[in-house]
C-alpha positions as CSV (number, residue, x, y, z in Angstrom):
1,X,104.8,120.2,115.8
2,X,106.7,120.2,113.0
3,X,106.5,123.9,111.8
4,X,108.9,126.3,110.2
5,X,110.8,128.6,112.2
6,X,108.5,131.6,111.8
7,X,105.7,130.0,110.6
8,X,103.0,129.8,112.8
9,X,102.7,127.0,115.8
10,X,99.6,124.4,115.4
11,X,97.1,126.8,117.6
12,X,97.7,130.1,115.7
13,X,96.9,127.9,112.7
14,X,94.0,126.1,114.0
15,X,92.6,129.6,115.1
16,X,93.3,130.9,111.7
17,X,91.2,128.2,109.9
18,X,88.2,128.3,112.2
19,X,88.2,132.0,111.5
20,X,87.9,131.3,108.0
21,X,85.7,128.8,108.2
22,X,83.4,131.0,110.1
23,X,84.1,134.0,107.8
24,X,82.8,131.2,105.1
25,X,79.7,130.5,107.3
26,X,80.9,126.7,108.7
27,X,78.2,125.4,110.2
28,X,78.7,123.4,113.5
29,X,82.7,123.4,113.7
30,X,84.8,121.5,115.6
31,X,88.3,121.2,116.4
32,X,89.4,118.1,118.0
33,X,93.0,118.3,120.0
34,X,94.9,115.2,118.8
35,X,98.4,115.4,119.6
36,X,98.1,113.1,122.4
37,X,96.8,110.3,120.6
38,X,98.6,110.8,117.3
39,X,102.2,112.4,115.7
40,X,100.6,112.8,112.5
41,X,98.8,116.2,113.4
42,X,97.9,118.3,116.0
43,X,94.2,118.8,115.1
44,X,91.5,117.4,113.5
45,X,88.7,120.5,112.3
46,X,85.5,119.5,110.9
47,X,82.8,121.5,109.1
48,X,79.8,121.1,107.9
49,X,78.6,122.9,104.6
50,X,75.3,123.7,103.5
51,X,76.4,122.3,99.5
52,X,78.4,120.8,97.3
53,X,79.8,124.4,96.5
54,X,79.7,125.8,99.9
55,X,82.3,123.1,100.8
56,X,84.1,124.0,97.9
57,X,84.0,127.5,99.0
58,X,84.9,126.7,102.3
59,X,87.6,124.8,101.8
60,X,89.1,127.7,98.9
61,X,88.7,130.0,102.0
62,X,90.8,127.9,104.3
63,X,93.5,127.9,101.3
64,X,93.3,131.7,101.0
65,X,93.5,132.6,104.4
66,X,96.7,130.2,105.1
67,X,98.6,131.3,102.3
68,X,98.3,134.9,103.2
69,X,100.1,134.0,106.3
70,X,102.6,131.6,104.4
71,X,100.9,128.6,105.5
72,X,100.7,126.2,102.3
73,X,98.8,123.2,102.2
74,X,100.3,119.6,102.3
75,X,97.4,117.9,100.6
76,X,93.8,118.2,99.2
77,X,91.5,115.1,99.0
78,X,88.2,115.9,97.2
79,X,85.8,112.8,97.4
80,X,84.4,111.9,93.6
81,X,80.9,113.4,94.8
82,X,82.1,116.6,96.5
83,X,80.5,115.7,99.6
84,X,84.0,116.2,101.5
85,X,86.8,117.6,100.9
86,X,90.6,116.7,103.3
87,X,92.5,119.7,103.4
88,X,95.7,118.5,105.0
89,X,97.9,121.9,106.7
90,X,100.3,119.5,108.3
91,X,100.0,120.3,111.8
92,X,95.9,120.6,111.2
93,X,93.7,118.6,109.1
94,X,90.5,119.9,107.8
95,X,87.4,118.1,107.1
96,X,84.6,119.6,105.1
97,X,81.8,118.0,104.9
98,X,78.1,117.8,103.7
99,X,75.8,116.8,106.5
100,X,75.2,113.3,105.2
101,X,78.9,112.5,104.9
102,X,79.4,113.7,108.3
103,X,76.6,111.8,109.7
104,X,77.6,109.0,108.2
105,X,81.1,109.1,109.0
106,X,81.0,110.4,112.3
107,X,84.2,111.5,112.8
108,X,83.6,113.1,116.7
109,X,82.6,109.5,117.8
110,X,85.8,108.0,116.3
111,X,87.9,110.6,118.2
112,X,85.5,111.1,121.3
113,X,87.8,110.1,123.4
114,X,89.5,114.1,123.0
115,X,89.3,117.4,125.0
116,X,87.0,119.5,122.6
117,X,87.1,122.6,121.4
118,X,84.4,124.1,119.5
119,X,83.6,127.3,117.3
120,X,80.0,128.3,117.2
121,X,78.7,131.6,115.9
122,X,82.4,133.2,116.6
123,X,82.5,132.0,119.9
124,X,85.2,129.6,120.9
125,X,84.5,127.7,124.3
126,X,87.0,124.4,125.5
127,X,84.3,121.5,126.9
């Protein structure tokens, strides 16, 4: 969408941070294709962590792994609790969560109108 020449396009990105994500032990991650009902990003990911400083961790993986490909973040929203954390990669937002704040949120059901793609236990299926 609105990538550097060079850089990588929106689903070499979004691949790269469900890797991570995984690799950080994500629980229950999903990546939600957007493009066609927004220009702001191309995908929504969201991940549930199992703490305050699992999503924490998560979230500094997610950093790591983009900047190792010269991806750097646009923004980073930590709510006052910790309980989720909006890592904003331009052409992919992240959501990490605690189970609570995703609950209560809901984020799938706002969006559910969207093709699907999910990541569960390395294994990346379209629905």
């Amino acid at each position: 969408m609105r990538r550097a020449e060079g850089s990588l396009n929106s689903e070499e990105l979004k691949d790269l941070i469900i890797d991570a994500l995984d690799d950080a032990k994500g629980v229950g991650i999903v990546a939600l294709d957007v493009t066609e009902l927004t220009d702001v990003t191309d995908y929504m990911v969201i991940v549930t962590g199992t703490s305050n400083r699992h999503v924490r961790s998560m979230t500094d993986r997610v950093i790591e792994a983009c900047r190792e490909r010269g991806e750097r973040p646009l923004g980073v929203e930590v709510e006052e609790a910790g309980e989720w954390v909006l890592l904003d990669m331009t052409d992919v937002v992240v959501h990490v969560m605690l189970a609570a704040a995703r609950e209560l949120y809901d984020l799938e059901r706002l969006w559910s109108d969207l093709g699907r793609v999910t990541s569960d236990e390395s294994e990346t299926a379209t629905t």
